[in-house]
N, C-alpha and C positions, 0 to 999 in steps of 0.2 A: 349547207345545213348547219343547223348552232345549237347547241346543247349547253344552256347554261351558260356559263360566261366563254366554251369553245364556238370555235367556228370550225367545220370543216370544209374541206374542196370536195366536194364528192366526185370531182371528175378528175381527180388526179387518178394514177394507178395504183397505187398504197390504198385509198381509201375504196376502189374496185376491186382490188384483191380482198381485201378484209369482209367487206362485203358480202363476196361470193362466199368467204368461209363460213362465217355466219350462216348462210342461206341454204349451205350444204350440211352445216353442223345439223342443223335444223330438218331438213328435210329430209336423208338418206334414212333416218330411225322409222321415218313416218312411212316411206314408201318398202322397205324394208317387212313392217308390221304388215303391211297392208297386203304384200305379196302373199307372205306364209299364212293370214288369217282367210284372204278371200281364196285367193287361186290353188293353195298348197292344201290348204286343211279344210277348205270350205266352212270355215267356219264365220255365222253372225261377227260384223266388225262391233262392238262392243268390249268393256273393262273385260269380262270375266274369261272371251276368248283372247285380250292380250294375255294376263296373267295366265291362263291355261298355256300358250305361246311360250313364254316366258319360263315358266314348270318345267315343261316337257324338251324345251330347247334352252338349257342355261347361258348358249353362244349370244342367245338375242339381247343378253345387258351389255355383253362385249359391244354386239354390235350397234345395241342404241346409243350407247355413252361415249363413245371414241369418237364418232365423229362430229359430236355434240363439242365436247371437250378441244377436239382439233378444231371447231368451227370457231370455238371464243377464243383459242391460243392465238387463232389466225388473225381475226377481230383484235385482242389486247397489242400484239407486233404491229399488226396496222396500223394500230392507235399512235404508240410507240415511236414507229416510224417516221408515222407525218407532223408530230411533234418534233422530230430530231431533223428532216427538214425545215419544220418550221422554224424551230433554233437558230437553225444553221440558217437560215433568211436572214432572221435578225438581226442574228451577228455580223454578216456582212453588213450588213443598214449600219449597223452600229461602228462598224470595223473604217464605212466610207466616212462617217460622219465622226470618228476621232481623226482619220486621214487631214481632213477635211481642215479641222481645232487641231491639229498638230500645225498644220502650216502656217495657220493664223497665229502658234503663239510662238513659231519662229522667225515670224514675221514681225510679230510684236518684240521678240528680244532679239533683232537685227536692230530695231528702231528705236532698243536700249540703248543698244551697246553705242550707235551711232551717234545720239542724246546725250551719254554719258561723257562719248569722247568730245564732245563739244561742248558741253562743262569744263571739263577738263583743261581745252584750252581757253573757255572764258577767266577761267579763276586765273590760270596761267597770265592774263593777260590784267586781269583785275590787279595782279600783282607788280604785272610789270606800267600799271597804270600811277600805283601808291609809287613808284620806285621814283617815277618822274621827278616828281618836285625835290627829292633828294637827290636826284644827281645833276637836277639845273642847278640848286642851291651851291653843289658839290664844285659845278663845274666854273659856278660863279666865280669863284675867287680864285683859283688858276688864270681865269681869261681877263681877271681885273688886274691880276700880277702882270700880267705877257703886256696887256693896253700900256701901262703907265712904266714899266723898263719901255716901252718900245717909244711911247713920248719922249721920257726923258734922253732915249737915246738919240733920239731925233736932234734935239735941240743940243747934245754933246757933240754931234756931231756937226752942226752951225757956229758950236765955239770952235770947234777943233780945224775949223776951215779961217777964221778969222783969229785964232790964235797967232803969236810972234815968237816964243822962248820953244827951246826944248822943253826945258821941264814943264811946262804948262799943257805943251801935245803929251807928253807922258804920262801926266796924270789924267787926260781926259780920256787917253788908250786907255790905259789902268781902269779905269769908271766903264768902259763903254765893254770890255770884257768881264766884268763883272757883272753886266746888265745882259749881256748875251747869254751867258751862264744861268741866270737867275730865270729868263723868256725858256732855254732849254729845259730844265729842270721844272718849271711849272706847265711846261707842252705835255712833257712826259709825264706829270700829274694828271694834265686836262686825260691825255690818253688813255691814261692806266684805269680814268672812271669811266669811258667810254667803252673798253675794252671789257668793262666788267658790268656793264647796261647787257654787254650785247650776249655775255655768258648767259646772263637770267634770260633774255630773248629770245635763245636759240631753242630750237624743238625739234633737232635731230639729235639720236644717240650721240650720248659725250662718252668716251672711252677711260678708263681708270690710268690714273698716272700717280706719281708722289709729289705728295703737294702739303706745304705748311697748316695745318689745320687752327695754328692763330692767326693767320694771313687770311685764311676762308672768314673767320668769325670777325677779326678787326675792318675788313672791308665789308663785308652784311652789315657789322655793325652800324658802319659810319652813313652807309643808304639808310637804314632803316628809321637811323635819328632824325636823319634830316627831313628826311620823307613823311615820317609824323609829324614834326616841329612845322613844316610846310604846308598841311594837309589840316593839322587840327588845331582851330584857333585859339590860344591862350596856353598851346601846350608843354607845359614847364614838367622839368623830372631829373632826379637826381641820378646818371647814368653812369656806373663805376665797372670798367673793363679789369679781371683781373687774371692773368693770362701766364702760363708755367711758363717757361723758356728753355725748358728741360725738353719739350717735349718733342718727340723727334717726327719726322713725317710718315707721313701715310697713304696707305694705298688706295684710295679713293676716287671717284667723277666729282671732281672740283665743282662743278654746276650745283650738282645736284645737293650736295652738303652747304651749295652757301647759300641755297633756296630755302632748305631748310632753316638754317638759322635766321637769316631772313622772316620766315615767317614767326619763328616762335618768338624773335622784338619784337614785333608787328601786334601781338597779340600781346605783349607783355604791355606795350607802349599803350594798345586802347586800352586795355583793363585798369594800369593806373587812371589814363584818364576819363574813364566810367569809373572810378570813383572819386576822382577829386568832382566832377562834378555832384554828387551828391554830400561828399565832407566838407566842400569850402574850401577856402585857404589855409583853415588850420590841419589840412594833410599833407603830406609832405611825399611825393610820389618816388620811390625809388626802382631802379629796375639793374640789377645786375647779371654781367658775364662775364663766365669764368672758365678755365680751361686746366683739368689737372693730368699728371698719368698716374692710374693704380701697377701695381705692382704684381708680378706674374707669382702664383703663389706656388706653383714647380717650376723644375725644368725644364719641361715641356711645354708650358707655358711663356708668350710673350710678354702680356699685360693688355693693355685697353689705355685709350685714350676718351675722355669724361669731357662733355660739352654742359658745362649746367648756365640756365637762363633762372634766376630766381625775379620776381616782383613781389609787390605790395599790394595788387592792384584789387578786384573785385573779388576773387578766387573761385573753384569752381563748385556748386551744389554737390553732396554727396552721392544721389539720385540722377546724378548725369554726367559723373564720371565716369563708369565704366563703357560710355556710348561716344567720346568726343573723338576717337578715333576713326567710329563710322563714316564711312561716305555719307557725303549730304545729311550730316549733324550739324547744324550749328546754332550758337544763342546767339545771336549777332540778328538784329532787325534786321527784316526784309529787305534785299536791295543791298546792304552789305557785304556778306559774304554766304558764299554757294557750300559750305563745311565740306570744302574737300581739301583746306592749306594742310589742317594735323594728320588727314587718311592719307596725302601724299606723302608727309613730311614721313611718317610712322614706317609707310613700303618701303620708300627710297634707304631711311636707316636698318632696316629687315634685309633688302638685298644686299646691302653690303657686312652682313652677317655683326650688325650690332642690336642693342634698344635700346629704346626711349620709353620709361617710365614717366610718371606725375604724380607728384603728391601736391594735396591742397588744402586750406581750412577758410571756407567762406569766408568772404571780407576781411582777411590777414594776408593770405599769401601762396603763392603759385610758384613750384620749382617745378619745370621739365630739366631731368636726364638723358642724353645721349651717352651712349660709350658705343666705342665703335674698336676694332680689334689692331692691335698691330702685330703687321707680318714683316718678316723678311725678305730679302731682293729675292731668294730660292720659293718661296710662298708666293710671292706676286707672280714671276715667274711658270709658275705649276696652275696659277689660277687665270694669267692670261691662256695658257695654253688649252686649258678648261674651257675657255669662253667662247675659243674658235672651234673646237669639238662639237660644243653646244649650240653654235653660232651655226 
């Protein structure tokens, strides 16, 4: 049955209870009158002998009206009723079908987070791609040194067999350990860039240790040049390292600080050269790093140790600065870069309880800040033990 925009079930037992109240509200007054007018009073069923009824017996409004009254109470509950089942229907309906959009959008953010970690190693890998041509360049001239000691020793060692005098074997010993020396000394160059490919490579947790924090930046640094100077043709820049020696070590994941830096040349390096392409030759591309310590201003305090990368390069809009931090930001054309080098770089400085600020002024100049804290052997100490609690 439908009443306007309801619908009832009239066969449910709500709307049969209701029903009957109604029917009884209704009828019991009627049969009621009808008793004491016909059979009781003999009186004509007509108006004048209900109201005579009615007069003479004041019970009979009690008893028209109560069950009239109880018949709509019954009728309005019914109503009530099958409305608050019917609710309640809905809501289940409604209850399956978020069930339903709940799985789907934790399905949908499994299929983030999974997307996201695989950016994650793209950029990882887009970086260790730029790295390349910097550490063939790198690796170049160690393995040109080791070739040409290891000719010349070749051919000292052809005189040294057809030599006749002492002194003439003495001077070519003389030469041929000097030449072993020199093959030693540039092996363990070729190795120390190979060793330091495989830092940026790895992708298992690296553990905090005490480590030179100019020895982090002067080896990013020396990847970074060469790996743009490799990578981008015509790429000239005035690159001035300038580096405290005061500054003592620190408690860091060596990896993770030289990725860092790493990236912030990386981005110094294109920005000068998105602009010299637009200024021509008469611009003069500079990009510096530096390394200072501030000074602890109690006694409680140790100090910080200060990473700054300044350029000259494009610098950054006012209107997207406060965003370059975001994941997956970046101004860099498509196919470039995936904006996740400064969201890494930003975390990795975060967890190890420092920051990286940036100030900038369009087409002038770009300074990122690092400072990062130094602790004591009793501090590292207290925060390894920390690690494995948390671990």
């Amino acid at each position: 049955m439908k009443i306007g925009t309801y619908t009832f079930n009239c066969g449910s037992s709500t709307c049969k209870y209701a029903l009957f109240g109604i029917a009884f509200g209704f009828c019991f007054p009627l049969i009621a009158l009808t008793f004491d007018t016909l059979i009781h009073l003999h009186l004509p069923l007509n108006l004048e002998s209900i109201r005579f009824v009615h007069r003479e017996n004041p019970l009979h409004y009690i008893i028209d009206s109560a069950p009239l009254f109880l018949g709509i109470a019954f009728g309005v509950a019914g109503y009530y009723q099958f409305r608050a089942e019917s609710l309640n229907r809905s809501l289940q309906r409604q209850a399956t079908v978020l069930e339903y959009a709940n799985q789907k959008l934790r399905k949908t953010l499994d299929d983030f987070h999974n997307a996201q970690s695989l950016l994650v190693k793209s950029e990882k890998l887009a970086s260790l791609g730029q790295l390349t041509a910097g550490i063939a360049h790198e690796l170049r001239n160690p393995l040109n040194f080791i070739n040409n000691f290891s000719e010349s020793s070749n051919e000292l060692l052809d005189e040294l067999l057809s030599t006749s005098t002492e002194e003439e074997r003495t001077e070519i010993i003389e030469i041929l350990r000097g030449n072993f020396s020199k093959i030693h000394l540039h092996g363990t160059r070729a190795n120390t860039i190979l060793q330091s490919m495989m830092l940026h490579a790895r992708s298992e947790k690296a553990e905090k240790r005490w480590s030179d924090i100019n020895e982090i930046s002067r080896d990013a640094a020396d990847i970074a040049f060469h790996g743009m100077s490799s990578s981008m043709i015509g790429f000239s820049c005035d690159f001035q390292k300038e580096m405290n020696r005061g500054i003592p070590k620190i408690y860091v994941i060596y990896e993770d600080i030289s990725r860092v830096v790493l990236n912030l040349l990386t981005n110094a390096f294109y920005a000068v050269n998105e602009r010299r392409k637009f200024e021509g030759d008469g611009y003069k591309a500079r990009v510096l790093l530096s390394s200072s310590l501030n000074g602890a201003s109690d006694k409680f305090q140790k100090g910080s140790v200060q990473i700054t990368v300044w350029d000259n390069g494009t610098g950054i809009p006012p209107h997207i600065k406060e965003h370059i931090f975001n994941p997956f930001f970046t101004t860099k054309p498509s196919g470039e870069g995936t904006g996740l080098g400064l969201s890494i770089s930003h975390d990795i400085i975060l967890v190890h309880g420092g920051t990286m600020t940036v100030e900038s002024v369009e087409n002038e100049f770009t300074e990122f800040r690092i400072t990062l804290p130094v602790i004591s052997n009793s501090d590292s100490e207290f925060a390894v033990e920390a690690d494995v609690e948390n671990g």
